[in-house]
C-alpha positions as CSV (number, residue, x, y, z in Angstrom):
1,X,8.6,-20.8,-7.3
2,X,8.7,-18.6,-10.6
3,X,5.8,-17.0,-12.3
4,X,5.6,-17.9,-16.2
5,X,4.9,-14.8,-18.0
6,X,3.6,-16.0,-21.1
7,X,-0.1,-16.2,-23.4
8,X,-2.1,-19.3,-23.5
9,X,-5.3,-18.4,-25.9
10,X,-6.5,-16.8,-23.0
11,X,-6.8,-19.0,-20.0
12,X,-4.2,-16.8,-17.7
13,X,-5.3,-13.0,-16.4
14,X,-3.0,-11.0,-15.2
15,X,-4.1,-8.5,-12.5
16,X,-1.6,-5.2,-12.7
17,X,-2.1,-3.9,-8.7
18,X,-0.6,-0.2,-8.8
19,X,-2.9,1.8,-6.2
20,X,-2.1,2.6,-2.4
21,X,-5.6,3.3,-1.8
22,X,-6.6,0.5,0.6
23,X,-10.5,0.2,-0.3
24,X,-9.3,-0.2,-4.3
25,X,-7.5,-2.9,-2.9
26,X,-10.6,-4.4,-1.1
27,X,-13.5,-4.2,-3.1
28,X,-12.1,-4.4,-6.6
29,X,-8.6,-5.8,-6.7
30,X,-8.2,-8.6,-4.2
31,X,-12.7,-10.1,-5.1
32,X,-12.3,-9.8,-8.4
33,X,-8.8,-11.5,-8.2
34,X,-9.8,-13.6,-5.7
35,X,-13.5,-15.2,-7.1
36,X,-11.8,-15.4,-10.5
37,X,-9.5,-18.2,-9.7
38,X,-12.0,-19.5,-6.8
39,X,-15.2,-19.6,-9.0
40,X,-13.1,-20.7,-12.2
41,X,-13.7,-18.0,-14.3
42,X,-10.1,-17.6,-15.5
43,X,-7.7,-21.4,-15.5
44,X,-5.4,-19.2,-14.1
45,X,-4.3,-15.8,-12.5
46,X,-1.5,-13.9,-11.4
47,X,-1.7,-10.9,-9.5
48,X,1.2,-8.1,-9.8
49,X,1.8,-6.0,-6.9
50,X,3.4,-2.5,-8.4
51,X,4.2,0.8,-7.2
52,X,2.2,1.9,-4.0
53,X,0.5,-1.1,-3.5
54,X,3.7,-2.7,-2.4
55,X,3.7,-0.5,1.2
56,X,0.0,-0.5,1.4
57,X,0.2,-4.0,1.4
58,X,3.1,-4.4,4.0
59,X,1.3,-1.8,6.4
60,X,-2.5,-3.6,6.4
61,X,-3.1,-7.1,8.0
62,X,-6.5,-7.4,6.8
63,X,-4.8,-7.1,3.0
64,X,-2.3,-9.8,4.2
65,X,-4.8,-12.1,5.3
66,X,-7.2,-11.6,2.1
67,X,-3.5,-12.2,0.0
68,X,-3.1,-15.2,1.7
69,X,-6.4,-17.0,1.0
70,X,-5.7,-16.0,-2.3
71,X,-2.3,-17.6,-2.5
72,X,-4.1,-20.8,-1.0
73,X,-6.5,-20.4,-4.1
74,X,-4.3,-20.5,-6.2
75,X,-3.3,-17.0,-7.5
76,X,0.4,-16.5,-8.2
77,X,1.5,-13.3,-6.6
78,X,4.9,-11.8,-8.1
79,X,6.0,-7.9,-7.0
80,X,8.1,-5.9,-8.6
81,X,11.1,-5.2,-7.3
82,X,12.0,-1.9,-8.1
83,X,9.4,-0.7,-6.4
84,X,9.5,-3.3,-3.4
85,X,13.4,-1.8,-2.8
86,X,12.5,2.0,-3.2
87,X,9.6,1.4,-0.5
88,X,11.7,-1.2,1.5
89,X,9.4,-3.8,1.8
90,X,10.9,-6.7,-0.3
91,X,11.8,-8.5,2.4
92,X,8.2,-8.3,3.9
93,X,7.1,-9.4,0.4
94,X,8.7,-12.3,0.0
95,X,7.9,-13.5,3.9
96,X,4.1,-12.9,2.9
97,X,4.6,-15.7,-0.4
98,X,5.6,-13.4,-2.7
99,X,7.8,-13.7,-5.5
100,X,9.8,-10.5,-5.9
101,X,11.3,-9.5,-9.2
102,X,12.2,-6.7,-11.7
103,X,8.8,-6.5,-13.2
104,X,10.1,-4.1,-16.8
105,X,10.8,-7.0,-19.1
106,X,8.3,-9.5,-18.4
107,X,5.7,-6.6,-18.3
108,X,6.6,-6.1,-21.9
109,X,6.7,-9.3,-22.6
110,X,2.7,-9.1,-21.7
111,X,1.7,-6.2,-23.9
112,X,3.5,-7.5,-26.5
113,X,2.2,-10.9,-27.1
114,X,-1.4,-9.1,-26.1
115,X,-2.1,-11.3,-22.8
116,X,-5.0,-10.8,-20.9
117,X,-4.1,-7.8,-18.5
118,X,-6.0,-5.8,-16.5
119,X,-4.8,-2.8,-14.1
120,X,-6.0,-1.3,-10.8
């Protein structure tokens, strides 16, 4: 599996996940995420797990469960790795689905070419 980091006149959203704060997570990250590949409202949508998030997400079975309905949905889920190894989670990452990679370059890769990015 390999996420394409690329712009396609707006049918992909990226979703930037950076916060360790569990109800963030819940009840805007993971439903917007979720019911915007689900209902259609975006072709396509990848969420990035970043900085704090990565542990949070390691440490909370509800959040695993909600990520893997969301996999099943259809959401691409990439980490970065950076921040997976300085927590020590990748290798719980990547047995939960995840993709795990050095995030820097295809981030700017993003803001560059103006994709449709949103952060939490």
């Amino acid at each position: 599996m390999s996420v394409e980091f690329q712009t396609d006149e707006g049918k992909k959203l990226y979703v930037m996940w950076t916060s360790g704060d569990r109800e963030v997570a819940l009840k805007m990250v993971f439903m917007y995420t979720y019911n915007s590949k689900a209902k259609g409202w975006w072709d396509e949508v990848c969420l990035i797990v970043w900085g704090p998030s990565s542990r949070l997400l390691t440490e909370d079975p509800e959040l695993q469960a909600y990520l893997a309905r969301m996999i099943e949905a259809g959401v691409e889920v990439v980490a970065c790795k950076a921040c997976a190894d300085s927590y020590g989670v990748t290798k719980q990452l990547e047995e939960q689905g995840i993709e795990v990679i050095f995030m820097g370059q295809p981030l700017t890769q993003l803001l560059k070419q103006n994709a449709k990015l949103i952060t939490f």
